[in-house]
C-alpha positions, 0 to 999 in steps of 0.5 A: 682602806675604808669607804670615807665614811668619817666614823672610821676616820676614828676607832675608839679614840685613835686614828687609824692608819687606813686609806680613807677613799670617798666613793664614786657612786656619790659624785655621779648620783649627785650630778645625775640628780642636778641633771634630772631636777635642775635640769643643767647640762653640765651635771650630765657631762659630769655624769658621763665623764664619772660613767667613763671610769665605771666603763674602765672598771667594768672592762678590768673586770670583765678581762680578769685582770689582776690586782696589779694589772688593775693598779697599772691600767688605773694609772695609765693615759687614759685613766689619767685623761678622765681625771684630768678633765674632771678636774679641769671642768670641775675649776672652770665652773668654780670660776663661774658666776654661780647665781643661775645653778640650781641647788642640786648642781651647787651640792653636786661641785661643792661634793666634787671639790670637797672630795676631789682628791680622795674620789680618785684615791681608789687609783692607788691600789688595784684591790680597791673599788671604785664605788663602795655602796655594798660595803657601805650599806653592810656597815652602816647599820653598825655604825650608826643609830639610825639605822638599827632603832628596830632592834632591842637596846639598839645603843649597847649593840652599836657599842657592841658591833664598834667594838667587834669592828675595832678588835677585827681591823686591829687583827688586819693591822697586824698581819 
């Protein structure tokens, strides 16, 4: 499993045999975004229709609920019906003339579209989250160069962390 971020897709040159799930946390800041500067009442059905699986989430959590039981809830009815609804909404304004949108609400569905399946990965697996923002920020600075130009020969210690990261999932792989 991993947070979709496309360097993991590959590890030193291999495809790897892992869960590539997008985060939800995405999808709903860009529909809030087109909400708040393109001012398009659509995005914030979105929103809330994203919020509505964070409430689900918060609830598991909150009953302590175990992995499978996680599993099970994620694939019942209602979960199902948010899905469903977010999807459908999502064809219908596909559909639509899209000339008055706002670039913002245009970023938002073309992210929803692009992504529609693997946002709703997390589903498959009680262990898995619905927003991977904290795993995402630990990594980051470790798999891209951008985010580590403070430190020393910042392009050996990129190399270095890939490497580490690479021996570590292969020993996951394993067990």
């Amino acid at each position: 499993m991993s947070d979709g971020y496309n360097a993991y897709t590959f590890l030193d040159g291999e495809l790897e045999k892992i869960d590539h799930l997008i985060c939800m946390a995405h999808a709903r800041v860009k529909f809030e975004k087109a909400y708040q500067h393109g001012e398009d009442p659509v995005a914030k059905e979105f929103a809330d229709m994203i919020s509505e699986l964070y409430d689900l989430e918060d609830g598991y959590e909150r009953r302590g609920l175990s992995t499978e039981d996680i599993e099970t809830e994620r694939q019942g009815n209602h979960t199902e019906d948010i899905v469903r609804r977010i999807r459908k909404r999502l064809e219908e304004e596909l559909r639509k003339d899209n000339e008055f949108r706002s670039p913002y609400m245009m970023q938002a569905l073309n992210y929803l579209c692009h992504f529609k399946d693997r946002l709703f990965l997390y589903r498959k697996d009680g262990a898995y989250t619905v927003s991977y923002n904290l795993a995402e920020r630990s990594v980051k600075m470790f798999t891209t160069k951008e985010n580590v130009r403070c430190l020393p020969q910042h392009n050996q210690n990129v190399y270095a962390m890939r490497q580490i990261g690479l021996k570590f999932l292969r020993r996951l792989l394993q067990m």
